[in-house]
N, C-alpha and C positions, 0 to 999 in steps of 0.2 A: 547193503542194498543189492551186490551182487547176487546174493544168497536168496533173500526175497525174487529176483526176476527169475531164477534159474528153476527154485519151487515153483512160481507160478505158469511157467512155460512147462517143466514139466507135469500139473497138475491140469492144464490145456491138454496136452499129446493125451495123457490117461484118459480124461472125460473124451475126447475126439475118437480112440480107437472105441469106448464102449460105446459109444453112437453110433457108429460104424457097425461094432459086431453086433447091435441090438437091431440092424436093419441091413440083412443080407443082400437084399432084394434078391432077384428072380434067379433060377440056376444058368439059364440061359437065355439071353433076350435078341430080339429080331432086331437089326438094326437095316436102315434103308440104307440103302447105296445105289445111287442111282436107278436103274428100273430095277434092281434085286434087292433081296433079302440078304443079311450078312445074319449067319447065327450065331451069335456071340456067346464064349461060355463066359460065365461072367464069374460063377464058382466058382471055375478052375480058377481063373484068374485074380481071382480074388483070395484065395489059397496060395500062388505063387509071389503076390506081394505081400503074404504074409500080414491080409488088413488093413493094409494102408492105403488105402482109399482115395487120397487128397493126391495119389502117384497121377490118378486118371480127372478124379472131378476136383471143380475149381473152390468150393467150402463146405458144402452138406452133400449127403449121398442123395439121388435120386440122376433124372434127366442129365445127362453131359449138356451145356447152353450153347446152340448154333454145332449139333453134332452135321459136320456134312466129310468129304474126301478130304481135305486142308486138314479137318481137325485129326481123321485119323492117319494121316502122313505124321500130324507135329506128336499125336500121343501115343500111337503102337510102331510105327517103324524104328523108334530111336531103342526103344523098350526090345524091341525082338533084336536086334544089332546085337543090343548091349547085353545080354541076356542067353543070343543065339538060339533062339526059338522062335519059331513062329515068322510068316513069312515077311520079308524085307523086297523081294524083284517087284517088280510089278505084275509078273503072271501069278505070283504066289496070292494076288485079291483079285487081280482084274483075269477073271478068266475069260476066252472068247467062247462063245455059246455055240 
């Protein structure tokens, strides 16, 4: 029984990453951030998780659900920490104009 779950979970992960790499989406997308535009590389990024997809969205690729400042506190700050890339201060997004 073990054996059967551990196939089927692995044969989940394989079908998930080819849905993923069969649907890039965009090299780089505009995200709002309050009155600005944030340009998101989304290729790179999508390059540095190495495909994994499900790191940033919640089951299929497409829209992040309720993308607002909250969301990218909980999903890019802990990511650039942990990683050492990419900005973690607060000026490193909120720049004053």
């Amino acid at each position: 029984m073990t054996r059967l779950v551990a196939c089927f979970l692995l044969f989940t992960v394989i079908l998930t990453v080819d849905l993923f790499a069969a649907n890039p989406g965009a090299p780089v997308i505009k995200l709002k951030m309050g009155n600005k535009m944030l340009e998101f590389t989304h290729l790179k990024h999508q390059k540095l998780t190495k495909g994994q997809c499900w790191e940033c969205h919640d089951k299929t690729p497409g829209k992040i659900t309720n993308w607002s400042e909250a969301t990218a506190h909980k999903l890019c700050i802990p990511c650039h920490d942990l990683n050492e890339k990419g900005p973690i201060s607060c000026k490193g997004c909120h720049k004053k104009s």
